[in-house]
GUMARMAR-612560 format. One record per residue (C-alpha): residue in three letters; z, y, x. Coordinates in steps of 0.1 Angstrom, whole numbers, padded with zeros to 4 digits, always signed. Layout:
<atoms>
AlaZYX/...
</atoms>
This chain:
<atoms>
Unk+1257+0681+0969/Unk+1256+0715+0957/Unk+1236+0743+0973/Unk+1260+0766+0992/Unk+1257+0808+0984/Unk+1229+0815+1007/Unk+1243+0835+1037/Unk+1203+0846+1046/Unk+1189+0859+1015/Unk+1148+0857+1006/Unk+1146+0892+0998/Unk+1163+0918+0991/Unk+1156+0952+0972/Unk+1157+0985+0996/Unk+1172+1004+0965/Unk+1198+1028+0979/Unk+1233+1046+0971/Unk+1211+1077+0982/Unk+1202+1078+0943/Unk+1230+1078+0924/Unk+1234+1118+0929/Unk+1196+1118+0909/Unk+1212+1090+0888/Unk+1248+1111+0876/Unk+1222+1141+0869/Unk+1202+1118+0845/Unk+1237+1102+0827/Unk+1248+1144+0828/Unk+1215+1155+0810/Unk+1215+1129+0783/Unk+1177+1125+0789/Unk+1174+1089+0797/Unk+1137+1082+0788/Unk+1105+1104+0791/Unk+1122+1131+0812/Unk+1117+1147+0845/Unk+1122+1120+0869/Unk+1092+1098+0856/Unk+1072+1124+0861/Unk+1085+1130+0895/Unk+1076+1090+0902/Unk+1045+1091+0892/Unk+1033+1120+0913/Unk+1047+1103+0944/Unk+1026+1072+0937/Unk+0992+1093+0933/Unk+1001+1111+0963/Unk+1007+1077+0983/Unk+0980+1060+0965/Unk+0952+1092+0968/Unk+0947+1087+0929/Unk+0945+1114+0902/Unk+0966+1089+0876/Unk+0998+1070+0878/Unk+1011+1053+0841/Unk+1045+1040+0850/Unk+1057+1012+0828/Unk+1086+0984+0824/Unk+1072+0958+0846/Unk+1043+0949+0864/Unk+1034+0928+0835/Unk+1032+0954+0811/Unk+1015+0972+0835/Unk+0987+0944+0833/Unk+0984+0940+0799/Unk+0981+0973+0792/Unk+0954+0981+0823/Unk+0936+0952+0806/Unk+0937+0963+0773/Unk+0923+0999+0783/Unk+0893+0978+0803/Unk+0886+0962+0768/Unk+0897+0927+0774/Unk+0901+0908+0744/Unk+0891+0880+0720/Unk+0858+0859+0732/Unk+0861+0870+0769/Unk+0860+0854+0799/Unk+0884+0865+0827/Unk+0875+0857+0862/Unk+0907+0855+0892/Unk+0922+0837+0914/Unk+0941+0800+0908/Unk+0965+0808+0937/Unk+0990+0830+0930/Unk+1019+0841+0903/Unk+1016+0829+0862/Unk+1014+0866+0845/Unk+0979+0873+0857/Unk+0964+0842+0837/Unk+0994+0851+0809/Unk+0980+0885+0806/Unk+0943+0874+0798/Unk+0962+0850+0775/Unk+0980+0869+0753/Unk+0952+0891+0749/Unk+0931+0863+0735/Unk+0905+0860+0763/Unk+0899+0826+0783/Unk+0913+0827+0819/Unk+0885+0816+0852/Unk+0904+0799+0875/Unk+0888+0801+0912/Unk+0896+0789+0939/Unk+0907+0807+0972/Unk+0899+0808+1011/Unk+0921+0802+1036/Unk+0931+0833+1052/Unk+0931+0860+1028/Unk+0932+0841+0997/Unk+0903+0863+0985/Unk+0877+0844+0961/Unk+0853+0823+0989/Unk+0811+0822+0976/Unk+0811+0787+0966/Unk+0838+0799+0938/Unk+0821+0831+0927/Unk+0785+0812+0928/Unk+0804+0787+0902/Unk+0820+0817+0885/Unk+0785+0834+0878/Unk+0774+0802+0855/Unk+0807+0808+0835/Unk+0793+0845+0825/Unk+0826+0862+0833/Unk+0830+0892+0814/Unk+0857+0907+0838/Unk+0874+0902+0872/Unk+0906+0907+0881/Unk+0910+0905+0919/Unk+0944+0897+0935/Unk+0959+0909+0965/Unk+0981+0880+0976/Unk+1019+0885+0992/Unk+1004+0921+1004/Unk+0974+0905+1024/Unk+0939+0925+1015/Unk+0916+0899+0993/Unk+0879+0907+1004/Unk+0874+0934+0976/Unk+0844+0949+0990/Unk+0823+0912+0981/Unk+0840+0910+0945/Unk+0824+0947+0943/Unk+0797+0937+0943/Unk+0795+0905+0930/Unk+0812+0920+0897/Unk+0782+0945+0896/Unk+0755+0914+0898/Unk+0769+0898+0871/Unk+0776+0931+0855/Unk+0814+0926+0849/Unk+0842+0949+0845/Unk+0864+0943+0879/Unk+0903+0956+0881/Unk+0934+0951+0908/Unk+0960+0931+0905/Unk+0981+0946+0935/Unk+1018+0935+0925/Unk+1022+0932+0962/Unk+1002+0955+0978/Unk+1027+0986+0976/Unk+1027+0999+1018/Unk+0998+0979+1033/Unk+0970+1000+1055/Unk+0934+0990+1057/Unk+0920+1011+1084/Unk+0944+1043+1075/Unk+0942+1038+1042/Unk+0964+1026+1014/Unk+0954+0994+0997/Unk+0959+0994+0955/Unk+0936+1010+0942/Unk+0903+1003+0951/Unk+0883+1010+0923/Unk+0885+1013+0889/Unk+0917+1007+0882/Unk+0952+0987+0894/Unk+0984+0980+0892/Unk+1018+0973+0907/Unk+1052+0956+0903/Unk+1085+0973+0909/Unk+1102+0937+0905/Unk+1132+0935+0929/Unk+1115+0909+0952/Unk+1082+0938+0957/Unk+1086+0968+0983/Unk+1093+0991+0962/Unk+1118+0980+0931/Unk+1129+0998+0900/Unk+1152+0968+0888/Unk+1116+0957+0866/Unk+1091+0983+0862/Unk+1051+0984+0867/Unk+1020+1009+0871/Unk+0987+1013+0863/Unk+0968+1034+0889/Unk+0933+1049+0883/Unk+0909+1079+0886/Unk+0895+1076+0852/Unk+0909+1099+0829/Unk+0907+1084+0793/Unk+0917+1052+0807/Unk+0949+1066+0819/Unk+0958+1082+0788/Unk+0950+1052+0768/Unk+0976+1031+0792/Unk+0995+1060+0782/Unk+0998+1060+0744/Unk+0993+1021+0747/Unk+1029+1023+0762/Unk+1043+1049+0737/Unk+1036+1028+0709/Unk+1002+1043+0704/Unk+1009+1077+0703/Unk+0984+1102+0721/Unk+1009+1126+0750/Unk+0992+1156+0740/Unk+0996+1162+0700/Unk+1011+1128+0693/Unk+0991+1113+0668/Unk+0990+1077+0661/Unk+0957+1066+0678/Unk+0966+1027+0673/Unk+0990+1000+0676/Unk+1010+1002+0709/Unk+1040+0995+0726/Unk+1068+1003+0742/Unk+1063+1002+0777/Unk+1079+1034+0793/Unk+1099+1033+0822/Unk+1134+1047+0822/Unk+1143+1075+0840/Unk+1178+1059+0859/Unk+1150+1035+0872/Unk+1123+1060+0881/Unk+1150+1077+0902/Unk+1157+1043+0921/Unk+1118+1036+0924/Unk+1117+1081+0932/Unk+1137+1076+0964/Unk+1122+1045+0980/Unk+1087+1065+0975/Unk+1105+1090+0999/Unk+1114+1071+1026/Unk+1087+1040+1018/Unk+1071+1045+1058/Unk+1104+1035+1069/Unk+1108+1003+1048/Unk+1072+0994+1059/Unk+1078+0999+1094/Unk+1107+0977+1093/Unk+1093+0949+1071/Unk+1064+0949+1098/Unk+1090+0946+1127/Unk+1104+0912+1108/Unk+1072+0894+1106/Unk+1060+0903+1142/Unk+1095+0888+1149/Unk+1084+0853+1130/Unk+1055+0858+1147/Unk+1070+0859+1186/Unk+1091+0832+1178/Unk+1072+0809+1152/Unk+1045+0802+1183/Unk+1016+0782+1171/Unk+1022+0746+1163/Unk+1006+0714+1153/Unk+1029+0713+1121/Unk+1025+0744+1106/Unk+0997+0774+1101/Unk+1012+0810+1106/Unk+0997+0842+1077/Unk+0979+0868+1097/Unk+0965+0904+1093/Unk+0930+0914+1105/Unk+0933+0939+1130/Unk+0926+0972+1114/Unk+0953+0962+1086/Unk+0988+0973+1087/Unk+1007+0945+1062/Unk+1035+0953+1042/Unk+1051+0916+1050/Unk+1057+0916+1005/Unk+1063+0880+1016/Unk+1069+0859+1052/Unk+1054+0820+1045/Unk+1044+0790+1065/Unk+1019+0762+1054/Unk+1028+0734+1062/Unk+1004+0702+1080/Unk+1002+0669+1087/Unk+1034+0648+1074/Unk+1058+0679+1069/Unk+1075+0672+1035/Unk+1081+0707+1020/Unk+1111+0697+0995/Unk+1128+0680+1023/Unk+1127+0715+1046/Unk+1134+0735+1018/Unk+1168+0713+1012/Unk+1178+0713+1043/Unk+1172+0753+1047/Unk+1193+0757+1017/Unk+1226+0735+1030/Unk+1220+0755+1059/Unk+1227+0786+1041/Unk+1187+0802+1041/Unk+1174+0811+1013/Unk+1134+0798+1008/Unk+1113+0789+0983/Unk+1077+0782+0972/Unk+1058+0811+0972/Unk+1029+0811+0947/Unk+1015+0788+0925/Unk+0983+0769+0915/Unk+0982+0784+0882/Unk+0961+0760+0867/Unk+0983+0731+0876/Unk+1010+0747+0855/Unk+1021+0729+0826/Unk+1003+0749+0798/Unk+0973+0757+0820/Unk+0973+0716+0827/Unk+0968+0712+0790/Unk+0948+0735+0784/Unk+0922+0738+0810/Unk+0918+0705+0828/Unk+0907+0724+0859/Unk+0903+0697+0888/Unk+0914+0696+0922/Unk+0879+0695+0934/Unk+0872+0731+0918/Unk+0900+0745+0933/Unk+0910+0723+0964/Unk+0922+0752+0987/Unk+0944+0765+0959/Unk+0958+0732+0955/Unk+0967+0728+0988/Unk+0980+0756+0992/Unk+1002+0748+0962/Unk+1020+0716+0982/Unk+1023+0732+1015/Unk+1039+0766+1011/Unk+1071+0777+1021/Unk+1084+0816+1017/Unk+1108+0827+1044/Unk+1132+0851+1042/Unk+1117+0884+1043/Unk+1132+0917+1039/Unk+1140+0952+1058/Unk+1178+0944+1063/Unk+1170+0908+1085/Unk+1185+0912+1115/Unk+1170+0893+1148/Unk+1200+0871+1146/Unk+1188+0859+1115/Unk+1151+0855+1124/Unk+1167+0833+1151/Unk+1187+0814+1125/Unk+1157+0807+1099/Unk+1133+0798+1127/Unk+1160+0770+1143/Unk+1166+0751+1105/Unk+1131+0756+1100/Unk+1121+0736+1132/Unk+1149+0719+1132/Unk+1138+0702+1099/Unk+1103+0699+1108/
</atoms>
C-alpha cells in the first residue's frame, strides 16, 4: 500500500515571505553572488556566535571540508569522531585522503565516553572532530583535553547546534574552529548552505580563498587550488532574516519538545532525549529509543499510513555500506552506536506543530507500540 502525503510533516524550514522584499532588491541589483547580503549574514552569525570570523559557504559539507582542509587534514592522517551520527563527517575525512576513527558514543549526550577515547589514544589520532548530536552539547570540555594529551588538532562539527544555550552561552564554537549546516531540516536554513566559525584569523581567510577557488579576498592572487564554495546572496537573505528573529524560533521549538515531554511520560518501552539543566536545547531533532520488543520499521509504517511523518535519525556510520567494507569496525567497539542505530525513531519536530498535532504523533506512536 502506498504511503499517503504526510499530513504532520518531520520538519519544516522557518524560511519566511518576510524576505522576498531583500530578495526583489537582490534580482533588482543584478548582484547575485559576493554582494552585500553575505556580508550582512555573516556578521549576524559572529554576533550570535561571539566569534571574530564567519566563512559562509554552499552547504554544511563544504563547510567541513573546507574547515578541515584549513586544520591541515590530509593524506596519512588519522581522524578521530563519533560512529553515531550523519555520513558527511566520515565522507569529509574521506575525500580528503585521511583514515576515519570511528568511536563509539554514551548514552545521553552522545559525546565520546573514556573507554572510546582510551582505545582512540593507541590509534595516534592526528585530529578530532567532535560532534554535537541533534543539538544536544557532546562533553567538549573532556575532548579538550583529551586532544591536548594526545597532542591532536580538535574542530566542531555543530551542523545542529545553531540556537542551543549552555549556561547563557551559545554552543558552536568552542574552540578552534566549527561549523554549521543551513540544510532545510537545521534551525536556520538557506535552501543548502554551511559555515565555518573561528577566531583565528589566517584560518578564516584560508576557508575563504579555499571557497573562491583559491583566490586570496584582499589582492586576489591565486594562492592554490580551491573551490567554489560561496553562498549566494538570494540565500543569504533567507538565512539573514531567520538570524533576526532566531530567539523566537528557538523558543518555539523548545515549547514542542517540552510538549513530547508532558505527554510522552516515562515508559517501559521507550527512553525519552534530555537536556542537563543549565542547557537550553534547540530541539534540531525530537526522537525516541526504542526498548525491549518494540519493532522500529513496524512503528514507523504504521506512523506513516497514519499520515506522520518519521524517520530514523542518525546512523552508525560504520555500518554503512562503504564504511562496512572498508573498515570492519565491530559491534563490540562501538556497541552503544549500534544500538542506537536499531532503536531510533525521529518525531516530528518543528516551530509550526501545533498541540493538536503533538497529540496526534504521541497517540500512533503509542498506539503502535
Amino acid at each position: 500500500m502506498a504511503e499517503p502525503e504526510p499530513k504532520i510533516r518531520l520538519a519544516s524550514p522557518s524560511s519566511s515571505v518576510a524576505s522576498l522584499p531583500a530578495i526583489r532588491d537582490i534580482l533588482q541589483s543584478g548582484r547575485l553572488t559576493q554582494g552585500v547580503y553575505r556580508e550582512k549574514f555573516e556578521r549576524a552569525l559572529c554576533e550570535y556566535f561571539q566569534v571574530s570570523y564567519a566563512v559562509t559557504t554552499n552547504s554544511g559539507t563544504s563547510a567541513l571540508l573546507a574547515m578541515l582542509r584549513g586544520l591541515g587534514v590530509g593524506p596519512g592522517h588519522k581522524v578521530a569522531l563519533p560512529d553515531y551520527g550523519f555520513a558527511a563527517t566520515a565522507g569529509a575525512v574521506e575525500v580528503l585522503g585521511a583514515m576515519p576513527i570511528f568511536l563509539d558514543v554514551n548514552n545521553d549526550n552522545f559525546s565520546i565516553p573514556q573507554n572510546s577515547l582510551d582505545w582512540a589514544a593507541t590509534k595516534k589520532p592526528d585530529f578530532v572532530i567532535a560532534v554535537h548530536q541533534f543539538g544536544l552539547p557532546c562533553d567538549f570540555a573532556s575532548l579538550q583535553r583529551w586532544a591536548k594529551e594526545i597532542n591532536a588538532v580538535l574542530a566542531e562539527d555543530s551542523a545542529c547546534a545553531l540556537g542551543t544555550m549552555t549556561d547563557g552561552e551559545p554552543l558552536g564554537c568552542s574552540g578552534l574552529a566549527a561549523i554549521l549546516s543551513f540544510h532545510p531540516r537545521k534551525i536556520v536554513t538557506t535552501g543548502e548552505g554551511g559555515a565555518v566559525l573561528t577566531n583565528d584569523e589566517k584560518l578564516a581567510e584560508f576557508v575563504r580563498a579555499y571557497g573562491e577557488h583559491g583566490f586570496s579576498v584582499s589582492d586576489k592572487r591565486l594562492l592554490f587550488p580551491g573551490m567554489n564554495y560561496r553562498l549566494p546572496e538570494i540565500s543569504s537573505a533567507v538565512g539573514l532574516e531567520q538570524m533576526e528573529r532566531i530567539e523566537s524560533i528557538i523558543a518555539a521549538r523548545v515549547r514542542v519538545g517540552a510538549k513530547y515531554r508532558e505527554r510522552l511520560r516515562p515508559h517501559d518501552a521507550y527512553f525519552l532525549p534530555q537536556a542537563s539543566p543549565d542547557t537550553i536545547w534547540n530541539h534540531q531533532t525530537f526522537f525516541i529509543a526504542l526498548t525491549g520488543g518494540a519493532k522500529r520499521a513496524k512503528i514507523i509504517a504504521a506512523m506513516r499510513q497514519a499520515g506522520i511523518e518519521c524517520n530514523v535519525p542518525a546512523r552508525s556510520i560504520s555500518s554503512l555500506d562503504y564504511y562496512k567494507k572498508q573498515c570492519a569496525v565491530s559491534d563490540e567497539q562501538v556497541p552503544n552506536s549500534r544500538r542506537w542505530d536499531k532503536c531510533a525513531i525521529g518525531l516530528p519536530c518543528h516551530e509550526f506543530l501545533s498541540e493538536d498535532d503533538i497529540e496526534k504523533v504521541c497517540v500512533a506512536l503509542l498506539e503502535n507500540l
